[in-house]
C-alpha positions in Angstrom: 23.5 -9.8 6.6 19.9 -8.3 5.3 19.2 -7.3 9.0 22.3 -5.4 9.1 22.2 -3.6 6.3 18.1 -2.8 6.8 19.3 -1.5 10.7 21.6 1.1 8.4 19.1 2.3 6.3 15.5 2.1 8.3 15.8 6.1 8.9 16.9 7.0 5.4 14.2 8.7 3.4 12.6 5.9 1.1 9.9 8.2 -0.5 9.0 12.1 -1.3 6.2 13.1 -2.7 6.7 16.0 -5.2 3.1 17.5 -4.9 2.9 17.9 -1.6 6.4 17.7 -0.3 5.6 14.9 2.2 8.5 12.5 2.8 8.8 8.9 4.4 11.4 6.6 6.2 11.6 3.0 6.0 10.6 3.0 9.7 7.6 5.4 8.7 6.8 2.7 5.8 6.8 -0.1 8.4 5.2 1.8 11.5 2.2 2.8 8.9 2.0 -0.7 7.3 1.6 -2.4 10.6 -1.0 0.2 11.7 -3.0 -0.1 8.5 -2.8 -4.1 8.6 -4.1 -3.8 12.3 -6.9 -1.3 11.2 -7.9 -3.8 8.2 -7.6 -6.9 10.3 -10.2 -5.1 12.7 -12.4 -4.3 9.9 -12.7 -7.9 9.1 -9.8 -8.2 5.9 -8.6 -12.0 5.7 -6.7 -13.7 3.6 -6.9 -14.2 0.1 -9.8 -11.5 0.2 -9.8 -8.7 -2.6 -9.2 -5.5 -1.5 -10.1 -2.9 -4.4 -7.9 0.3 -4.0 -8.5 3.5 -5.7 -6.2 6.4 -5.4 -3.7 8.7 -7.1 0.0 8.3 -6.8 0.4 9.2 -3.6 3.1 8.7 -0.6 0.8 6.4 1.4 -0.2 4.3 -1.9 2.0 1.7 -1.1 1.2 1.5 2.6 -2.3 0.3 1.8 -0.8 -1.9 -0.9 1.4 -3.5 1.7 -1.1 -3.9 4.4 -3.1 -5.9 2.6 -0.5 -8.3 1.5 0.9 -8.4 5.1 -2.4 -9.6 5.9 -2.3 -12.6 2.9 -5.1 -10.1 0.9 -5.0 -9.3 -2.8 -4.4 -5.5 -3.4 -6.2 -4.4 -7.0 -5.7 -1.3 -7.6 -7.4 1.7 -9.9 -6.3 5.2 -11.1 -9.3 7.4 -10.4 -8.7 8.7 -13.9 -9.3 6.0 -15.6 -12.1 6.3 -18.3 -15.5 4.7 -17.3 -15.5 1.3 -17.3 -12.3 0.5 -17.6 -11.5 -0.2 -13.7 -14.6 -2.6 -13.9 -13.2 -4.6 -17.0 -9.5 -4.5 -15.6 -10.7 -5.9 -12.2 -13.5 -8.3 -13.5 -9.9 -9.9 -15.2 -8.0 -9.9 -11.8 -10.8 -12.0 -9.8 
């Protein structure tokens, strides 16, 4: 069963980051989703809103990912190294 097997796993590292050396669980993962999507929900994110996201690679990329499709939002993201222009043609595309 899917259950079982997440039970096995939820305190196995899921994620290191290679810059700074900061890890994270699958329990971390959840714990930080949940407490993001709260913090978002507060702030006034619905569904099918946009969210635009802009970061690096980074160990907590995919929380904020995640919390706004836990709350029914759309995550866009954009490299901050992208060229000018570009994140503005790329997300005028996505919505």
């Amino acid at each position: 069963m899917f259950t079982d097997r997440l039970f096995k796993v939820i305190h196995d590292l899921l994620q290191i980051d290679a810059q700074t050396d900061v890890t994270m669980t699958y329990a971390e993962l959840r714990d930080n989703i949940l407490r993001a999507a709260s913090s978002l929900y507060e702030r006034g994110l619905r569904k099918a809103e946009v969210t635009l996201i802009i970061s690096n690679n980074h160990v907590l990329f995919p929380v904020a990912c995640y919390a706004v499709t836990y709350l029914g939002g759309i995550a866009s993201t954009v490299n901050p190294h992208y060229t000018t222009g570009r994140p503005l043609r790329i997300n005028y595309r996505n919505g």
